[in-house]
C-alpha positions as YAML, in Angstrom:
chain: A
units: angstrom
residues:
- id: 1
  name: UNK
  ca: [149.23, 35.81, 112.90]
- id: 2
  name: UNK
  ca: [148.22, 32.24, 113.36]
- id: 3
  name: UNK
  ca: [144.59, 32.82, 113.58]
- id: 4
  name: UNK
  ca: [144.88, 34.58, 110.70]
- id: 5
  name: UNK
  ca: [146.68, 32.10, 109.03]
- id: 6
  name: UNK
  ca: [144.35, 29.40, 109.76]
- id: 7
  name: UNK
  ca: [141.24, 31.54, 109.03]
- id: 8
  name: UNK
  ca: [142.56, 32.65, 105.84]
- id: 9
  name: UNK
  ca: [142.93, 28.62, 105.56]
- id: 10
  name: UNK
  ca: [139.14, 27.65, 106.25]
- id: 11
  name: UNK
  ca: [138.26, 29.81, 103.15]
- id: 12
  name: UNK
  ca: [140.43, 28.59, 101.20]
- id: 13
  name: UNK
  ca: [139.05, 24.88, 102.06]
- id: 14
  name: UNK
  ca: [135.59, 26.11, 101.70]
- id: 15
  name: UNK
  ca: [136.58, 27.83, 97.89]
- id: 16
  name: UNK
  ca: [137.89, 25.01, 96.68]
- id: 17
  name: UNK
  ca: [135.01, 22.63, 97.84]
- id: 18
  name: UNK
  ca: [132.04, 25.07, 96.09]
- id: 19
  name: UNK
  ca: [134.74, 24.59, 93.35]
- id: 20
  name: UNK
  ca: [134.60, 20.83, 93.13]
- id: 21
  name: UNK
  ca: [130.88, 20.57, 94.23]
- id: 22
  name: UNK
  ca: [130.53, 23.21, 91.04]
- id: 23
  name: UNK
  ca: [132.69, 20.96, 88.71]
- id: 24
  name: UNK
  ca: [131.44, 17.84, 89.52]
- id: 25
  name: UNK
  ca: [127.37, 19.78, 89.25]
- id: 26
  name: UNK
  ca: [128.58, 21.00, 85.67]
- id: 27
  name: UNK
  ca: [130.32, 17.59, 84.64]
- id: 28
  name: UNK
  ca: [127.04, 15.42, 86.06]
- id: 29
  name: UNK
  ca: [124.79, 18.03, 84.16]
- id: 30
  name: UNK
  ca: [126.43, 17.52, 80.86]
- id: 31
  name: UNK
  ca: [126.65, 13.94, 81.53]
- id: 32
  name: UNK
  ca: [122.97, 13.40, 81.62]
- id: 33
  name: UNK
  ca: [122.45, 16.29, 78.65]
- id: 34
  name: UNK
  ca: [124.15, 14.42, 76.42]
- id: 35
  name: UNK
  ca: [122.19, 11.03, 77.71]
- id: 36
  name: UNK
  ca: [119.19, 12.57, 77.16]
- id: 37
  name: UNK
  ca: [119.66, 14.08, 74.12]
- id: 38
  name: UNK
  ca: [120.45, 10.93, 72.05]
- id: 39
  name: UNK
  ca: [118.14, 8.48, 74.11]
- id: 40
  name: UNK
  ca: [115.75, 8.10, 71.15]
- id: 41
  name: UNK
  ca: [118.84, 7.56, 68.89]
- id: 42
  name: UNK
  ca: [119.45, 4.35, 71.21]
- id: 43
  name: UNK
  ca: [118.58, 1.18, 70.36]
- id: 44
  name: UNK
  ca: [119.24, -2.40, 72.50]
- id: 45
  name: UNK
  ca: [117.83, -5.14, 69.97]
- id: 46
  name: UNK
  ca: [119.46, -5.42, 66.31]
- id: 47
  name: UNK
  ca: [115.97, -5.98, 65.17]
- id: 48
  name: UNK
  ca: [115.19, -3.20, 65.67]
- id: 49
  name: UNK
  ca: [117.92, -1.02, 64.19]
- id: 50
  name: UNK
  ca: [117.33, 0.80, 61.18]
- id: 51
  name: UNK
  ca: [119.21, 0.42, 58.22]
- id: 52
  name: UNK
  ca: [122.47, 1.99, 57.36]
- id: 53
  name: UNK
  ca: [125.14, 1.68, 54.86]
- id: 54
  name: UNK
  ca: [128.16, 0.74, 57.65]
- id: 55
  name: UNK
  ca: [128.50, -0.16, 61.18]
- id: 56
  name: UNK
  ca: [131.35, 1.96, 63.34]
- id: 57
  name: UNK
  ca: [132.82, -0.63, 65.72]
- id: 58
  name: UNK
  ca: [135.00, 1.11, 68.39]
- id: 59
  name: UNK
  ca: [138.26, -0.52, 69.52]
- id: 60
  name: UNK
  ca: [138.47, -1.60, 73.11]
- id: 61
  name: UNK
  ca: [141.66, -3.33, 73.90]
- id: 62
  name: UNK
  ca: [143.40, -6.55, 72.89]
- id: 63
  name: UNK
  ca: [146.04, -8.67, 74.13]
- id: 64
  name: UNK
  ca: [149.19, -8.76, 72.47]
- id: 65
  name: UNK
  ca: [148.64, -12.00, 70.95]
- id: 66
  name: UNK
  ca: [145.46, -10.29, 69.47]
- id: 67
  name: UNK
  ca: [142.87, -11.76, 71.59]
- id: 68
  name: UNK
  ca: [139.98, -9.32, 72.28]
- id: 69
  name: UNK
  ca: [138.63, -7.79, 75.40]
- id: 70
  name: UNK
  ca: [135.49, -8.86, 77.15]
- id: 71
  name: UNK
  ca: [133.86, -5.45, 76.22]
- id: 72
  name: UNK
  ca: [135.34, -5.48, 72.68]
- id: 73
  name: UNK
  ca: [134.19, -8.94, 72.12]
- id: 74
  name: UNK
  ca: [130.69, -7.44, 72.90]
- id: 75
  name: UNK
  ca: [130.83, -4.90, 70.32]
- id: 76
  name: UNK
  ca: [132.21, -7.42, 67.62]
- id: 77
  name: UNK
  ca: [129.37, -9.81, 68.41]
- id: 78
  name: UNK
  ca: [126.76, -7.15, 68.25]
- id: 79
  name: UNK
  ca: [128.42, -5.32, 64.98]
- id: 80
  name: UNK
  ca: [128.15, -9.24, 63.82]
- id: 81
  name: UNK
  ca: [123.91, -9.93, 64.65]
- id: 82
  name: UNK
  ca: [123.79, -6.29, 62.54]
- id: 83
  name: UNK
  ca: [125.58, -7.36, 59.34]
- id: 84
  name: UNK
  ca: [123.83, -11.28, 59.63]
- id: 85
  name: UNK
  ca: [120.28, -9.31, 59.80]
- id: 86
  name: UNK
  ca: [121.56, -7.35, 56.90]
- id: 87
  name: UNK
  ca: [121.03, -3.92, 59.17]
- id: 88
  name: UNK
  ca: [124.56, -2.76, 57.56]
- id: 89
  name: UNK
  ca: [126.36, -3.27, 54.55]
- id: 90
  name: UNK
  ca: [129.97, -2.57, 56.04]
- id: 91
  name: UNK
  ca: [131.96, -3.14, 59.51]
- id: 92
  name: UNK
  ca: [134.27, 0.07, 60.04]
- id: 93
  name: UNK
  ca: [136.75, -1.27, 62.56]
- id: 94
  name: UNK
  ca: [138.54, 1.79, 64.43]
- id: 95
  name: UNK
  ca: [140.65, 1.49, 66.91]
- id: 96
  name: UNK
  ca: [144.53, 1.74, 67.69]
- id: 97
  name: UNK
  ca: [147.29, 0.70, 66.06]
- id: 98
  name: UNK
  ca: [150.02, 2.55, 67.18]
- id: 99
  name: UNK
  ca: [152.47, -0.23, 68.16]
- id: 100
  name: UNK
  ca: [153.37, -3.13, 66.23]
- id: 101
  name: UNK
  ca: [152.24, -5.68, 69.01]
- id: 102
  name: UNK
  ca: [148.94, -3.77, 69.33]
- id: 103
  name: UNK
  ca: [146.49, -3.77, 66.71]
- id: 104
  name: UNK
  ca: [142.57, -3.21, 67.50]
- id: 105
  name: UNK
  ca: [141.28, -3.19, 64.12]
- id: 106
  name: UNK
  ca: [143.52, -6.50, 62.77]
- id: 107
  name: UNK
  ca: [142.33, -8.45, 65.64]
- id: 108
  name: UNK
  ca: [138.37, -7.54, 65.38]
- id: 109
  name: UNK
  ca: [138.75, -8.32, 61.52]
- id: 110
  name: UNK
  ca: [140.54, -11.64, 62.01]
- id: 111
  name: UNK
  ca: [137.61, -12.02, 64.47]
- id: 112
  name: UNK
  ca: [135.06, -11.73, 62.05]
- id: 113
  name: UNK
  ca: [136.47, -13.64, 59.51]
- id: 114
  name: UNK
  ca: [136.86, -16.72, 61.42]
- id: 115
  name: UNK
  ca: [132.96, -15.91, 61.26]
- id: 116
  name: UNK
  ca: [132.28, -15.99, 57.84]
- id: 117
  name: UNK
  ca: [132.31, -12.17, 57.16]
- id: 118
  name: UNK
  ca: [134.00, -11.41, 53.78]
- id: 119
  name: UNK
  ca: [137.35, -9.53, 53.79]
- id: 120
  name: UNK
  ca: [136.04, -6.87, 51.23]
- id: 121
  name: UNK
  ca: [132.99, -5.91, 53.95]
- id: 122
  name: UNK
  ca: [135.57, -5.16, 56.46]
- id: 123
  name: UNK
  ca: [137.22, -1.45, 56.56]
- id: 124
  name: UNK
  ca: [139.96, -0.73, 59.16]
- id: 125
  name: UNK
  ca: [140.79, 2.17, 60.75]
- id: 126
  name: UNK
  ca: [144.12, 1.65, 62.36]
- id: 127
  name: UNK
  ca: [144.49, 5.51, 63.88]
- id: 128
  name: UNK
  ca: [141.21, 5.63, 65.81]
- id: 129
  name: UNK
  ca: [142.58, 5.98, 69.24]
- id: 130
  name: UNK
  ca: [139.81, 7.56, 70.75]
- id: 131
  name: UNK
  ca: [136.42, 8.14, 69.97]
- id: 132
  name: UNK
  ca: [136.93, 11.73, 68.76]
- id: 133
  name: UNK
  ca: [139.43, 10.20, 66.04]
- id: 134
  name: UNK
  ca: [137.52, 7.41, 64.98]
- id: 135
  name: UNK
  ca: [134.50, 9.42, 64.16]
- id: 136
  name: UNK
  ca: [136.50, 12.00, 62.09]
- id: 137
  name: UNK
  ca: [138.01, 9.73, 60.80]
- id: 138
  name: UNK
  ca: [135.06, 7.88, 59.36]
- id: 139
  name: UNK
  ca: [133.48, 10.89, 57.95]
- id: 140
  name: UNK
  ca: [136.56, 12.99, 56.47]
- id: 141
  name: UNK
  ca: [138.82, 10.08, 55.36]
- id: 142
  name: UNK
  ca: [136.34, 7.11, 54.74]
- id: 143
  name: UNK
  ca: [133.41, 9.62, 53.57]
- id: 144
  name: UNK
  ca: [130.80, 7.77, 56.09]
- id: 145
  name: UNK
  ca: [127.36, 10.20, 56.73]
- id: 146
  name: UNK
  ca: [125.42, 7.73, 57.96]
- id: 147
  name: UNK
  ca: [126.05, 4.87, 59.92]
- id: 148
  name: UNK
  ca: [125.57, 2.53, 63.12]
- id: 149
  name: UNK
  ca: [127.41, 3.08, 66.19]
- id: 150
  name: UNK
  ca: [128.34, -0.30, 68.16]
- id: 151
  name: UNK
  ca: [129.49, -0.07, 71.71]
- id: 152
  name: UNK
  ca: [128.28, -0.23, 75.26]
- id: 153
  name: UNK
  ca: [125.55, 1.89, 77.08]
- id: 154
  name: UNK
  ca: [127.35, 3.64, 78.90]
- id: 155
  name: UNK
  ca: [129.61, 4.39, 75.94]
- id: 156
  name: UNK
  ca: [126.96, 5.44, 73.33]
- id: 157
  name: UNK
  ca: [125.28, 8.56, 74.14]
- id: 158
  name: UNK
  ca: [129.21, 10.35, 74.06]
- id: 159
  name: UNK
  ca: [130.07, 8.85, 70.99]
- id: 160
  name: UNK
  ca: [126.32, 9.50, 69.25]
- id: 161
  name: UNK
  ca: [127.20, 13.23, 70.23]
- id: 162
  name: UNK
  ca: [130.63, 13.11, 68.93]
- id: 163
  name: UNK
  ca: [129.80, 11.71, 65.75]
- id: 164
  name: UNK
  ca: [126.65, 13.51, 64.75]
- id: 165
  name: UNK
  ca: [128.44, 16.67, 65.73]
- id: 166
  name: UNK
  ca: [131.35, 16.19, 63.47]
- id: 167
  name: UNK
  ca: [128.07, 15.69, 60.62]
- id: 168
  name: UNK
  ca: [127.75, 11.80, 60.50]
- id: 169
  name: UNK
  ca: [123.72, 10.85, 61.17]
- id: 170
  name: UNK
  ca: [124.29, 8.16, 63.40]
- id: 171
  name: UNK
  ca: [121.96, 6.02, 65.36]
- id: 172
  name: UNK
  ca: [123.46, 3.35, 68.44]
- id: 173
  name: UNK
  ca: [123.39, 0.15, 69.31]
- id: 174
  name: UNK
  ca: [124.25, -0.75, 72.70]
- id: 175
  name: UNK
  ca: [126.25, -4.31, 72.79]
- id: 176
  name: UNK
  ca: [125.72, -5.01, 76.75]
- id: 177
  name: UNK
  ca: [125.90, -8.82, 77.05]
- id: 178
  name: UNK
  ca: [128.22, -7.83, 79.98]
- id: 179
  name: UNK
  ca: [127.17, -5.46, 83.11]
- id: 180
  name: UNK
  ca: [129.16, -2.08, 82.90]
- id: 181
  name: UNK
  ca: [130.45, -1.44, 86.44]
- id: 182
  name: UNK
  ca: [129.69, 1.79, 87.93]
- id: 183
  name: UNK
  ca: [133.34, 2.76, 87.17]
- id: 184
  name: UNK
  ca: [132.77, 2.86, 83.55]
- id: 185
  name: UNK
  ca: [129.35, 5.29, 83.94]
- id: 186
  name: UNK
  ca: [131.88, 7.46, 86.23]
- id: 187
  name: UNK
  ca: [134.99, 7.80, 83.63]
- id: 188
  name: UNK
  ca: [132.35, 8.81, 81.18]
- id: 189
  name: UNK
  ca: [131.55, 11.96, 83.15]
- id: 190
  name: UNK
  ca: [135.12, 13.67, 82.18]
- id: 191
  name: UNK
  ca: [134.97, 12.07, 78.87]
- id: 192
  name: UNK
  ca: [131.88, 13.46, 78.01]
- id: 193
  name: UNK
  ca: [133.15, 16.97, 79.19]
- id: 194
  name: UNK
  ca: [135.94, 16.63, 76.99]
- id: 195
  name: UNK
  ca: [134.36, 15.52, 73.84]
- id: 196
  name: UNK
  ca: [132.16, 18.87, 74.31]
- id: 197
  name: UNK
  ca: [135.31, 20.85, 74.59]
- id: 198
  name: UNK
  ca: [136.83, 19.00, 71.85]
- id: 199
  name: UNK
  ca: [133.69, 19.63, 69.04]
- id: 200
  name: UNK
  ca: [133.08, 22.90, 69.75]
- id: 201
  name: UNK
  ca: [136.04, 24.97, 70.76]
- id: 202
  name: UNK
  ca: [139.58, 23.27, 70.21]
- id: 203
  name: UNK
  ca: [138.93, 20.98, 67.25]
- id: 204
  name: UNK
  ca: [141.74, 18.91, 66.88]
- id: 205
  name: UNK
  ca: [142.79, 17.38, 64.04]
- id: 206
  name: UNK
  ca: [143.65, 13.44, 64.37]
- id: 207
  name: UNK
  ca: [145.71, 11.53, 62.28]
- id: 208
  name: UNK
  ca: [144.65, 11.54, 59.08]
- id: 209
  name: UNK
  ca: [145.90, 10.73, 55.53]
- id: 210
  name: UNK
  ca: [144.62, 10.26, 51.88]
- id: 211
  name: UNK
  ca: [140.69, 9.97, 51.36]
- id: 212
  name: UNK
  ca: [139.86, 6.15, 51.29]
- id: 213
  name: UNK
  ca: [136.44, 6.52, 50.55]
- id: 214
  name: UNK
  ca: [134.43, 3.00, 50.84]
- id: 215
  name: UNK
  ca: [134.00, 0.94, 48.38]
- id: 216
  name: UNK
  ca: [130.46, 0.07, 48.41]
- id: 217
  name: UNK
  ca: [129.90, -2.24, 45.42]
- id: 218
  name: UNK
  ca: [127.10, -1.13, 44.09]
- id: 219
  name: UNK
  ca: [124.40, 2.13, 45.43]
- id: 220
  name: UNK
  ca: [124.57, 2.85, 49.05]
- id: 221
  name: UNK
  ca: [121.80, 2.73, 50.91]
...
């Protein structure tokens, strides 16, 4: 009985490592799918970003006393060098909001404007808690079709797939002044996984509200 016991054991250990080794295959696979998919959408110098009628800054943690991340700073700095080069008309700052001490898109606008950016080019998107929401979001509340994604590297290829499959044309720029540790290239490999899962089978519906269309001033480009 306890030979079969532990035999019936060993195949069970063996099972569930093809499992894992199967999971992690599928999860690495998509990973670098995605990557390569939206490489030429990529781009690492503002100079050479094409034009587009908003930039789609993605929260990334503040402090309560509103001061932003190191990797958030990043993004703000690079969605900054866009709108000085006049690459974007726009900032869309997403993030969370859910909390009264916590507000990502208050404390990357009171960011910029102790830069010189004008109130009126700033939209915020207080209920883009992930990247999912912040890209629906932008396209069924703020009407956004085209646009400039701002984050890091290892960031941009999932959210260039997210947003381009929920029918914004989006191109990236990556806004590494800081080295992304390996950790951040491994979380991506779920997250990637689950934005697949999320655009083309469950399709959740974020947040949402009344239409607040942008108000451009004038033609968008």
């Amino acid at each position: 009985m306890l030979k079969r016991l532990l035999r019936a054991l060993g195949w069970l250990s063996v099972a569930l490592g093809v499992l894992l080794i199967l999971v992690i295959l599928v999860l690495t696979g998509l990973r670098f799918w995605v990557d390569y998919a939206y490489e030429g959408r990529v781009y690492q110098a503002v100079n050479d970003v094409p034009e587009q009628p908003v930039a789609i800054v993605f929260g990334a943690g503040v402090t309560p006393s509103g001061r932003l991340s190191p990797i958030l700073a990043d993004r703000v700095e690079a969605a900054l060098a866009l709108y000085r080069a006049g690459k974007v008309r726009k900032l869309l700052l997403s993030g969370d909001n859910r909390f009264l001490w916590y507000n990502e898109p208050g404390s990357m606008a009171a960011y910029l404007k102790d830069r010189g950016i004008p109130e009126q080019d700033l939209v915020l998107d207080y209920a883009g808690r992930r990247t999912y929401d912040s890209c629906y979001r932008a396209r069924h509340i703020f009407g956004v079709d085209k646009a400039v994604l701002v984050t890091q590297n290892y960031h941009l290829d999932r959210a260039l797939f997210t947003c381009n499959s929920l029918g914004i044309d989006a191109v990236g720029l990556a806004s590494d002044r800081l080295r992304s540790s390996l950790f951040y290239w491994l979380r991506e490999l779920p997250a990637v996984a689950v934005a697949w899962w999320d655009v083309n089978v469950s399709h959740p519906v974020p947040v949402m509200g009344q239409p607040l269309p942008i108000d451009w001033g004038g033609p968008k480009l």
